[in-house]
N, C-alpha and C positions, 0 to 999 in steps of 0.2 A: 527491420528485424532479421539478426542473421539465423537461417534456419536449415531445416532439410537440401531445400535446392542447394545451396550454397556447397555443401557435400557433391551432391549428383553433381553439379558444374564442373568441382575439379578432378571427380573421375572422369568425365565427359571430355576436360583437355587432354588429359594424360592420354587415352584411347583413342583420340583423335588425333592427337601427334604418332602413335605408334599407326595407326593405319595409316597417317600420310610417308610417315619413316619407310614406311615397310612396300607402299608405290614405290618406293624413288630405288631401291635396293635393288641393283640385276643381278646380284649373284643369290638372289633366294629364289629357288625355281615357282616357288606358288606363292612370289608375292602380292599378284592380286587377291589371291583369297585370303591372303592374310589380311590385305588392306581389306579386301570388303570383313573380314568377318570384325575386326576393329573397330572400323569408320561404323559399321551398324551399331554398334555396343554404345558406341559413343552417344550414336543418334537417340538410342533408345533412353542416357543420361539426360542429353537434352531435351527431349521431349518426352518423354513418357506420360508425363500430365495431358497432354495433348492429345496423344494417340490413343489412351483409352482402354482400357482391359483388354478390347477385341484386337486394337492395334500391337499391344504391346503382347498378347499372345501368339498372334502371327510372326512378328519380331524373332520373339524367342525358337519358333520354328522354323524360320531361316537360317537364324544362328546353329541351329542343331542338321538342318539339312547340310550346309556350309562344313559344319566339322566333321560330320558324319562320311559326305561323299564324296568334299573335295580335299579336304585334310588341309592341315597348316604345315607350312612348309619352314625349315632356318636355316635362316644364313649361314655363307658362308663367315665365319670369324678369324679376323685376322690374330696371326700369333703376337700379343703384348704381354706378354710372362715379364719380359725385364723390366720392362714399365711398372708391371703391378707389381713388381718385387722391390724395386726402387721406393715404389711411393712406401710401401708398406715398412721398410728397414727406413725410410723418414719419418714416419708418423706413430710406428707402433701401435700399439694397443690404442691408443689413443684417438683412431679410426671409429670403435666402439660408439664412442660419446653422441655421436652422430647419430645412432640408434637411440639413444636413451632420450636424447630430444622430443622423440615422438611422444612414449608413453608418459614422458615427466611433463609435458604441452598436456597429455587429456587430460592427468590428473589434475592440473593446477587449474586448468581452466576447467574444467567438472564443477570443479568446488567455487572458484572465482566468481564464473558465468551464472550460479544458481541465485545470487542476491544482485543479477543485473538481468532482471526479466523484460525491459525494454530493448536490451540489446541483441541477447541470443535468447531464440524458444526455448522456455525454461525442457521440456520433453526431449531434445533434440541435444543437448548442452555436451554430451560427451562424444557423441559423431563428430558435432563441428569443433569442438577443442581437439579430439580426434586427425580430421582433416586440415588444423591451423598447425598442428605439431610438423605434419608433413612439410606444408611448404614451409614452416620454419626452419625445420632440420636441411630442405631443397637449398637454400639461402645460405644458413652459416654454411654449408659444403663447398657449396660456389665461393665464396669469400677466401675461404680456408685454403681450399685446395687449388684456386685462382683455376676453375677448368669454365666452361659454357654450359649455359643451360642446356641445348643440342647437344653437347654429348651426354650430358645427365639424362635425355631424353631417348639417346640410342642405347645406355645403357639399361632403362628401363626397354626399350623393345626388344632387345636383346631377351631379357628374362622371361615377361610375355612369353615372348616365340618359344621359348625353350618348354616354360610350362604349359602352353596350348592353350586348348579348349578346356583345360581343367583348371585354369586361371580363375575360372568365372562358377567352376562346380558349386564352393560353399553358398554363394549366391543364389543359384537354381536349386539347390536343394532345400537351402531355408526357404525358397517360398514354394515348394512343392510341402514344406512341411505347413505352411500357411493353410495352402489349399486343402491338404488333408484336414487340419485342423474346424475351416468351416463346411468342409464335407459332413462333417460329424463319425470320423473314423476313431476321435478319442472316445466319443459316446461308447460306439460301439465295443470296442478294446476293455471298455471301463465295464461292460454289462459282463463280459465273458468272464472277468479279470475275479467278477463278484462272485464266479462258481467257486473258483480255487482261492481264494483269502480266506482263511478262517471269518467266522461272523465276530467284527469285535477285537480282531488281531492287530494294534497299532503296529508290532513287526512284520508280519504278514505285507503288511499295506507299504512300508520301509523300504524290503525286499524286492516285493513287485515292482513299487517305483524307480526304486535304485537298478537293480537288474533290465527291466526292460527301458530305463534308459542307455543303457550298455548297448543291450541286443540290438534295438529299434535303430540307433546307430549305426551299428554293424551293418544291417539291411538297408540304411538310406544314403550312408555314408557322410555324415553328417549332426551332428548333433542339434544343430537349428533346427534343420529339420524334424526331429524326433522328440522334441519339446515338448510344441505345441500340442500333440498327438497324446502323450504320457500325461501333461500337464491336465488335459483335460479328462483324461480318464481315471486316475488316481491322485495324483496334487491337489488340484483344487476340489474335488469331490470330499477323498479322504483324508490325505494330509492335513488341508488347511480346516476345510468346513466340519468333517466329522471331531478330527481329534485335535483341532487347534493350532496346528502347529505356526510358526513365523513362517509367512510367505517369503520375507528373505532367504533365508535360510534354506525353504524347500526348493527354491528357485535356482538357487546359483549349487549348491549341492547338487542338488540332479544334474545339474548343467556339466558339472565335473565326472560324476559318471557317464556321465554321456561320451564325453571326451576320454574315458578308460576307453570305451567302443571303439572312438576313432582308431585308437590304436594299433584295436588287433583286425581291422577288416582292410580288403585290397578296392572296396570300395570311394572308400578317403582317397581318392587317386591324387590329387593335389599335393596331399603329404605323404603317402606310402607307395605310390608306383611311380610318380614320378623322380621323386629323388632316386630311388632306382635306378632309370632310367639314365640321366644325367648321367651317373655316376660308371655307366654302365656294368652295371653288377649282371652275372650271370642268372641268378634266380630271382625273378621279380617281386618275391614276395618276401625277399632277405629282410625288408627294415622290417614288415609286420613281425617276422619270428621273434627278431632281435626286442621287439619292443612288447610281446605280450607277458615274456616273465616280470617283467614293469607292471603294466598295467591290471593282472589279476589282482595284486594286494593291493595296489593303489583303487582298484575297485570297492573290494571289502573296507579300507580303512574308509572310503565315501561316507560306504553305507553304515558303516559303525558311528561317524560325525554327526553324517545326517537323521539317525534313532537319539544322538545325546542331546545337538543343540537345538533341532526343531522344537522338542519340546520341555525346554527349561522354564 
């Protein structure tokens, strides 16, 4: 049965070809740290079952000493402007396509893979249709574009490098929001939360939810992270248990305000300092400005959705 590991495996190669990529490179001044900090990410794909909470804690603490004090280092990149300007007046928009492979693989396989419970974990079904969209799309490219997997692979370590250690952020954040989660920090949040909602306010409880999935964002940089925390301090408490509402509904709605957060914090470094960065923009917090007149009313229109369709 194809399941979880099957996922972990092929981010496990993809990281492991970027930390051996990334040995072999001498024009990147800290390519061993890149390779160690890679080749370990990888290890931790491959074995994590193995290693063990203590192990894979410790793990996680190298990888943050690694980025912390010895920093990732990129390459030098050779100038191919004509190259990619060529393929691109070849292919046109039609480069696109090649993306939509991915998500149009989860969808169909989501739905496919759910009346084939011998074959993929029914639980699992959208990760691995997920991760088959990848190497699908990996495939037709190669085909298409007649290039090698090796350079499909230097141009994935290419990007790596470029986004760092914050490649891996939403990752460490959704399970710091795990952890929060069975610390019992939603408990707590949920006790405080009960001073200030009116007794009996199904708005009230809307508001809170919705908003401090926003904020709790904001602060963890992460909306994975800030779920678990919220969910269990107002979602399932109130939303669902006291006033009924669809746990679908509450679930993915919240999830959407959470994502307003991502927007306006310098937190999200993945998607707001570092495009940045790249681009090299002088104020590094140009994409947040640009992107909070968005995301206010896209916040409020959440929280309006989520008070109509929760509880129809």
């Amino acid at each position: 049965m194809i399941g979880l590991p099957f996922v972990y495996w092929v981010a496990g190669l993809v990281f492991a070809a970027s930390g051996a990529l990334s040995a072999r490179d001498a024009s990147n001044p800290k390519r061993w740290v890149n390779a160690a900090f890679w080749a370990l990410l990888a290890f931790s794909m491959f074995a994590g079952d193995w290693l063990g909470d203590l192990g894979n804690g410790a793990l996680v603490i190298v990888l943050v000493v690694v980025a912390a004090f010895g920093g990732l280092g990129r390459a030098t990149v050779l100038d191919d402007t004509a190259e990619r300007q060529d393929r691109a007046a070849r292919h046109g928009n039609r480069l696109f396509l090649l993306a939509l492979v991915i998500p149009a693989t989860a969808l169909i396989g989501t739905l496919a893979f759910k009346s084939l419970p011998e074959v993929v974990d029914a639980k699992q079904v959208t990760l691995v249709s997920l991760a088959l969209g990848a190497l699908l799309a990996l495939g037709i490219g190669l085909v298409w574009l007649r290039d090698t997997p090796v350079s499909a692979m230097q141009e994935g370590r290419r990007l790596l490098d470029a986004l760092s250690w914050a490649a891996i952020l939403p990752q460490m954040l959704a399970s710091l929001g795990v952890v929060f989660g069975l610390a019992g920090l939603g408990k707590v949040i949920g006790t405080l939360m009960s001073g200030v909602i009116p007794d009996g306010s199904r708005l009230g409880a809307v508001l809170a939810y919705g908003l401090g999935m926003a904020l709790f964002t904001m602060v963890m940089g992460n909306a994975f992270a800030a779920f678990p925390v919220m969910a269990a301090a107002i979602g399932l408490p109130l939303l669902i248990q006291q006033y009924h509402g669809d746990p679908a509904v509450v679930a993915a709605v919240g999830m959407l305000c959470g994502f307003c957060g991502t927007l306006m914090t310098p937190m999200a470094a993945n998607f707001n300092i570092v495009p940045a960065a790249l681009l090299e923009l002088k104020d590094r917090n140009a994409v947040v400005k640009m992107q909070v007149p968005t995301a206010l009313p896209l916040l409020a229109f959440n929280i309006a959705l989520l008070y109509w369709a929760a509880f129809r």
